[in-house]
N, C-alpha and C positions, 0 to 999 in steps of 0.2 A: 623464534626461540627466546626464552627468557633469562636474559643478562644473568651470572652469577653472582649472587650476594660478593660484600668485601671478604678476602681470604680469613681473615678472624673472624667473622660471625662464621662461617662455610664452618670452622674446625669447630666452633663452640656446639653449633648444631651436631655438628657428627659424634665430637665426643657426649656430648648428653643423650644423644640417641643410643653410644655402646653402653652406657650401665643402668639401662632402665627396666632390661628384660631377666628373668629367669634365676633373678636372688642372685648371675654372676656375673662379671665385667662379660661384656661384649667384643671389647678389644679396644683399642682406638682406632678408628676406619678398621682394614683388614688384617692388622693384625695385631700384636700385643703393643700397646703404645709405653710412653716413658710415664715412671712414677709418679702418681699423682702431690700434689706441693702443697695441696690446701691444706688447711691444719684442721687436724680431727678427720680427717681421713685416711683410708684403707685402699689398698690393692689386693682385689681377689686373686688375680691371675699374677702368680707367684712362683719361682722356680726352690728348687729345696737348698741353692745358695742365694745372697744376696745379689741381684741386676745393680751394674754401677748406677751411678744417678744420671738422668738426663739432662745435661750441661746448655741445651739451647731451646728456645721456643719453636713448634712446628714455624717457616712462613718468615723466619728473623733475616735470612739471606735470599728473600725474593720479594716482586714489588708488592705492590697489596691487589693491583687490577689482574695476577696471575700470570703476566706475559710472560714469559722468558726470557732468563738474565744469560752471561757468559757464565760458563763454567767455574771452578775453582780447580786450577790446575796445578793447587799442592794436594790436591784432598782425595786418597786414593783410598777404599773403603780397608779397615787395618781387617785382618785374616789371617787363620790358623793353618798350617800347611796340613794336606790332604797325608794320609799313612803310607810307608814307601810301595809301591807296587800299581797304587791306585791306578789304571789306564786314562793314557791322555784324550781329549775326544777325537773322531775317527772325523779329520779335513783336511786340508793338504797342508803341505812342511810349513813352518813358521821360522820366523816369527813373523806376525801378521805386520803389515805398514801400520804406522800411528793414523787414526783417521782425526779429520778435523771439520767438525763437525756444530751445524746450528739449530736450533728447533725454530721451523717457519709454523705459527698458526693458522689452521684452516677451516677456524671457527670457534662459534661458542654454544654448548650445550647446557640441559638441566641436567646435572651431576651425573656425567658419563662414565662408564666404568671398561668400556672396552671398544673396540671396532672390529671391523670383519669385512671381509670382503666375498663375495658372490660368484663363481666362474663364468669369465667371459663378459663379464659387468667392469667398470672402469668405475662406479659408484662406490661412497663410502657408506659403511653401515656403522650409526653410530647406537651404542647402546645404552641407554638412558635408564638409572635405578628404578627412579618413581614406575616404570613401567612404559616406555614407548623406543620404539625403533623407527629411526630416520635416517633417509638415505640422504647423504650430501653429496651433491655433486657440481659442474661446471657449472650446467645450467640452472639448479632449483635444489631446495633444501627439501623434502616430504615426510611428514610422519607417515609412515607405509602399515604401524601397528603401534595402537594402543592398547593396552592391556592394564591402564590401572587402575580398573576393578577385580582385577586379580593376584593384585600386590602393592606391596608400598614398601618404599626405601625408609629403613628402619636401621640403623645402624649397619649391619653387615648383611640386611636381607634384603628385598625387593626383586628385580630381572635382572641378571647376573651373566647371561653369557648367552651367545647366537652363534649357531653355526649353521651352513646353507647343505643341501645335499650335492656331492661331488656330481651326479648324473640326472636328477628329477628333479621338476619346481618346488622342492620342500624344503624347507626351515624350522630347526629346533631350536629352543627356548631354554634357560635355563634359569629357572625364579622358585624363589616362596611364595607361598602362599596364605592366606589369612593367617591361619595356623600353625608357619612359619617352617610347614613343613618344604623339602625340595619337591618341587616337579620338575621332569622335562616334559615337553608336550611339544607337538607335530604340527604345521599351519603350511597348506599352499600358496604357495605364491605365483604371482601371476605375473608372467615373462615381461608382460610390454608394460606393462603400471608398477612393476614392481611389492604393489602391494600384498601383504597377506589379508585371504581370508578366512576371517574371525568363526567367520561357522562351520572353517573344515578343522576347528580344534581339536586335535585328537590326544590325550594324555599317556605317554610312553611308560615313563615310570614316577616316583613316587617314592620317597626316602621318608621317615621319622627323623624329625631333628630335635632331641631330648634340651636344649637349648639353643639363642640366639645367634651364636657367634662360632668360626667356621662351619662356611657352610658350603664351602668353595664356592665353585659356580662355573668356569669352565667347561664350554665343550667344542670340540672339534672332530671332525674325520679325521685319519690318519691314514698315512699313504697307503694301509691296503683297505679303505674305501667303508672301513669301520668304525663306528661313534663312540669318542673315547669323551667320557665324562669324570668329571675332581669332584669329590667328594671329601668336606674335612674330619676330625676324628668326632663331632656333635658338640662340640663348644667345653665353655667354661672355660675350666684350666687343668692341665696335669692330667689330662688325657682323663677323666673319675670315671667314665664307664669301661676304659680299657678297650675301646672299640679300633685300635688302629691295628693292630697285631691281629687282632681274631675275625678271621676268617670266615666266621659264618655271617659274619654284620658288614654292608657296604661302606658304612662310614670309616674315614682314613684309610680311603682307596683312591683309584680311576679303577674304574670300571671299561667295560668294552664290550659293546654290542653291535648288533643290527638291527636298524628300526623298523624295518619290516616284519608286522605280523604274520605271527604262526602259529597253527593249533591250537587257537582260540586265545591267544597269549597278546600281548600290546607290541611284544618284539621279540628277538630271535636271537638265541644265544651260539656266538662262532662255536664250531665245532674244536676249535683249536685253541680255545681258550684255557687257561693255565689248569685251573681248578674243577675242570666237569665233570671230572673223573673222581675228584678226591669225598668223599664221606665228610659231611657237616658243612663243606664250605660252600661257598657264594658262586654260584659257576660264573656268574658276570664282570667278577673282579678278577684285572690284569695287572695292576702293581699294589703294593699295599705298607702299611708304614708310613703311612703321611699324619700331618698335623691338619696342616690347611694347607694344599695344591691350590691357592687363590689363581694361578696363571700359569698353564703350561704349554708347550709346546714342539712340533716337529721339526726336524731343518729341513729343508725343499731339498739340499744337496744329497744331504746324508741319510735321513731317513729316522736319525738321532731324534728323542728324544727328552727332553729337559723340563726339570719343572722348577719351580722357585716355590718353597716350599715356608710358608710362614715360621718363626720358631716365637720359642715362649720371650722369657724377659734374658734369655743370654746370648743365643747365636740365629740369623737369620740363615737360611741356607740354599744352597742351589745344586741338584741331583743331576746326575746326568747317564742318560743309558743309551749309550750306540745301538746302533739296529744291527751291526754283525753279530749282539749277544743277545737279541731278542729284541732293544728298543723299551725295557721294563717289562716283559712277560716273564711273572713270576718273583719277581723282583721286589726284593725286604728291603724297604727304606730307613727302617729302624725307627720310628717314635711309635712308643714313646721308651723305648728302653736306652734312644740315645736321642739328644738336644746337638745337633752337630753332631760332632766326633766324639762328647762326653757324655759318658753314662746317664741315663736321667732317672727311671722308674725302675730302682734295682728289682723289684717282683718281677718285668718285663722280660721274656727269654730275649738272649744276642740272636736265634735262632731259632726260627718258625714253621713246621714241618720241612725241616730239614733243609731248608733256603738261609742260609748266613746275609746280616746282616751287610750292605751296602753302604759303604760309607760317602759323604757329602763329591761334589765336585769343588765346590768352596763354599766357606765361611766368613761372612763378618758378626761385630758383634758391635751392642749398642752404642757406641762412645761418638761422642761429635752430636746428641740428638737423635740418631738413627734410632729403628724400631722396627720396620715391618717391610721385608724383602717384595716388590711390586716386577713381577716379571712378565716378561722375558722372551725373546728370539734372537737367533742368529741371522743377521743379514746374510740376505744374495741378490738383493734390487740393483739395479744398476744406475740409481743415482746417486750413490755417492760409493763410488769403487773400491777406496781406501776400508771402509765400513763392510765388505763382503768377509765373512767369516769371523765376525766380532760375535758375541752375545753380550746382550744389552738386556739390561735391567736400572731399575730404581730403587729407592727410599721412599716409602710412604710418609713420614715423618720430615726428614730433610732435605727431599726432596731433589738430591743426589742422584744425576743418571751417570751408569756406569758400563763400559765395556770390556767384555773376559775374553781373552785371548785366548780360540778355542783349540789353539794349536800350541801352547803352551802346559809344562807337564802340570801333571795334579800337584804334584809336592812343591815345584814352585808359580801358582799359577800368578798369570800377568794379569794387572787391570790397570785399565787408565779411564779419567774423569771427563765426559763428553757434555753435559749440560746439567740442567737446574730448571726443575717445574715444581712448583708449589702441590702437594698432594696427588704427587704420580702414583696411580694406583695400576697401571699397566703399559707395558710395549708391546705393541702387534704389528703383524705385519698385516697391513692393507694392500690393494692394486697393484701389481707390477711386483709385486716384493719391496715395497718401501715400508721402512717401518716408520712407527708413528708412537708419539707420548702422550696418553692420555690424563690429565685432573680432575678428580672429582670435583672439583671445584668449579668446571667449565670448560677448560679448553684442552681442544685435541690439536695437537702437534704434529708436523711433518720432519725427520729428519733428513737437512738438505746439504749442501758444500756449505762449509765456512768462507 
C-alpha cells in the first residue's frame, strides 16, 4: 500500500480536485467546505444567508503523519434543539454510560473512504477512491478488485461504497464513471480467495449526474435482505435542478431494490415499495429529501435507520427513522425546502404528496472550522461496552469524532467528544460490530477501551 502524502498536500489535492468540474464548487472533500480566504475569489456553493467564517485550518489540531490525537473534551459540536414532539430513537432507557474511548490504527491506505465487512469473514474490506478493494486482515493485506479503469478519485467522485450480499457470493459497487455518472454494478466473488471477478461484471443501475459533487455513494442491505442505495440531489449548490423533492428523478434519494434480475430488467423492484403505485414517481425510491446521504446506516438492534445527511454552508445534519415507522419508507427529509430545521428554497413545498416534512434528529453548524457532517452508526460491538448504543459520527473539516446519545430526547439531544482524525470521512461498522474511523487521507481506525 502506498504511504499517504503529508495531511496539507492530501487537503490541497482534494480541495483543487472540488472546483475544477462543471463551472461549480464540488464541495470541499464531501461536503460543503469553509469559505474560501484567497483574495479575488468566490464561493459558488452559497446559502441565501451569510455561512459564519471558518475560524480554523482543516489539520490545525492533528499531527501532520495523520495518527490519532486525544480528544478535546470541551468541544461538544454546538446544536439546535430538535421541534417539541420530535421522537426519541427507539433503544433502551438512557441515559447511556460516558464511553471512553481511543482510535487504535489498523493500517494505511490510498485515500479510503469507507470499510465493510463480508458475512462470516472476520476480514476488513477497505475501499479505496482511486478504484480498488483490499481485504485487510491478520494474516495479509490483498487487493481482491481493481477497477481503475473505470473510475478515478476526482474530487467527490471515484468507488464510493461496497456492500457484499447477505446470502450469495456477490458484491456491489458503488462509483462513477468516466463521465461521472453513478453506477452500481454486480461482481462474484470467490469464497476461498476472496477475490472478485472482473468478468462477472454486471451493471445494476446507472444515475445521470448533471454535476460533480454529491454523488453519495453508500450502499448497503438492510435488515429485510434489500439494497438500499444514497443518492445526492446532482451537485452544485441550492439544490438548481430541484431534483430532491421530485419524485419522478432518483437523485436526493435512497432508493431500494433487489438485485436480482427480472423480466429482462438489471433488477427487481420490492413490491412494497413506497411509490409503485403512485403516477410519475420513481417506484425505486424509499426516502427522499436529501442533499447528499454521503454515509448511512441500519442499527443491528433496532432496525433504525440513520443517515448523516451533508448540509450547505449552515447546518450539517443527522435524520433518523425508527423502523416501528417504517425505517424511512416514504419518508420527506425536507431539502431542499429546509437546511436543518430552517426554511431554505421557499419555492420548495413543506409537503410532497401528501408526506409532511420530517424534521432533523440533530444539528450542528459550522463554527470551530467544522463543514461536512462524515457519518455514522450506532455501536453494538462488544469491545468497548460503554460505546453500545452511542451513534457516532465526524467532521470532515475538523476532524471531530462525536457520539449522540441515542436514548436521549430530540429537544434535548446529548453528545459527547470521543476522538480526533484528520479528514474523517466515515464511521462503519466492520467484524463483530466494531466500529471503525476512516481518513481520506490514509488511515482506518479501530475504536478500542481507553
Amino acid at each position: 500500500m502506498r504511504a499517504p502524502l503529508s495531511i496539507l498536500v492530501m487537503l490541497s489535492l482534494v480541495l483543487a480536485a472540488c472546483s475544477s468540474d462543471d463551472g461549480a464548487s464540488d464541495d470541499a472533500g464531501f461536503g460543503q467546505g469553509p469559505p474560501s480566504t484567497e483574495a479575488g475569489s468566490t464561493t459558488v456553493d452559497a446559502p441565501t444567508t451569510t455561512a459564519p467564517p471558518d475560524t480554523t485550518s482543516p489539520g490545525d489540531t492533528t499531527t501532520a503523519d495523520d495518527t490519532a490525537v486525544p480528544p478535546d473534551t470541551t468541544a461538544a459540536p454546538p446544536t439546535t434543539a430538535a421541534p417539541a414532539g420530535t421522537a426519541p430513537a427507539t433503544t433502551v432507557a438512557g441515559p447511556l454510560p460516558e464511553p471512553s474511548v481511543e482510535l487504535t490504527p489498523v493500517g494505511q491506505f490510498d485515500q479510503p473512504v469507507g470499510i465493510t465487512s463480508r458475512p462470516g469473514d472476520e476480514t476488513l474490506y477497505v475501499i479505496e477512491q482511486p478504484g480498488r478493494i483490499v481485504a485487510s486482515g491478520a494474516e495479509s493485506t490483498d487487493v481482491v478488485l481493481d477497477m481503475t479503469d473505470l473510475t478515478a478519485a476526482r474530487g467527490e467522485r471515484g468507488l464510493l461504497g461496497l456492500a457484499f450480499h447477505p446470502d450469495d457470493d456477490l458484491a456491489y459497487v458503488h462509483h462513477t464513471d468516466d463521465d461521472g455518472d453513478t453506477v452500481v454494478a454486480e461482481y462474484a466473488v470467490d469464497a476461498a480467495t476472496r477475490r472478485f471477478d472482473p468478468a462477472s461484471r454486471r451493471v445494476v443501475l446507472t444515475v445521470d449526474q448533471p454535476f460533480g459533487n454529491h454523488n453519495g455513494g453508500r450502499l448497503t442491505f438492510g435488515p429485510d435482505g434489500m439494497l438500499y442505495i444514497g443518492l445526492g440531489d446532482g451537485g452544485s449548490a441550492d439544490d438548481p435542478q430541484r431534483t430532491a423533492l421530485d419524485l419522478s428523478r432518483r437523485l436526493g434519494k435512497i432508493l431500494r431494490l433487489d438485485p436480482t434480475p427480472a423480466d429482462g430488467q438489471p433488477f427487481t423492484v420490492p413490491d412494497d415499495n413506497p411509490f409503485v403505485d403512485t403516477d410519475g414517481a420513481d417506484p425505486t425510491i424509499w426516502s427522499f429529501g436529501l442533499r447528499n446521504p454521503w454515509r448511512f446506516s441500519f442499527d443491528d438492534a433496532t432496525g433504525d435507520l440513520w443517515i448523516a445527511d451533508v448540509g450547505q454552508n449552515e447546518w450539517e445534519e443527522i435524520d433518523h427513522a425508527p423502523a416501528d415507522a417504517g425505517a424511512g419508507r416514504a419518508t420527506n427529509f425536507g431539502w431542499s425546502a429546509f437546511e436543518g430545521f430552517e426554511r431554505f428554497n421557499t419555492d420548495q413545498p413543506e409537503t410532497v404528496a401528501g408526506i409532511p416534512h420530517t424534521p432533523p434528529r440533530f444539528v450542528y453548524d459550522h463554527s470551530g472550522g467544522r463543514c461536512s457532517v462524515s457519518g455514522g452508526a450506532v455501536s453494538r460491538g462488544d469491545l468497548v461496552p460503554d460505546l453500545q448504543g452511542w451513534y457516532v459520527f465526524g467532521d470532515y473539516c475538523s476532524g471531530e469524532i462525536w457520539g449522540l446519545d441515542t436514548t436521549s430526547a430530540a429537544e434535548t439531544p446529548r453528545t459527547v467528544p470521543l476522538a480526533q482524525l484528520d479528514v474523517v470521512v466515515a464511521v462503519h461498522e466492520g467484524p463483530f460490530g466494531d466500529l471503525y474511523a476512516v481518513s481520506n487521507a490514509g488511515t482506518v481506525a479501530r475504536f478500542s477501551p481507553a
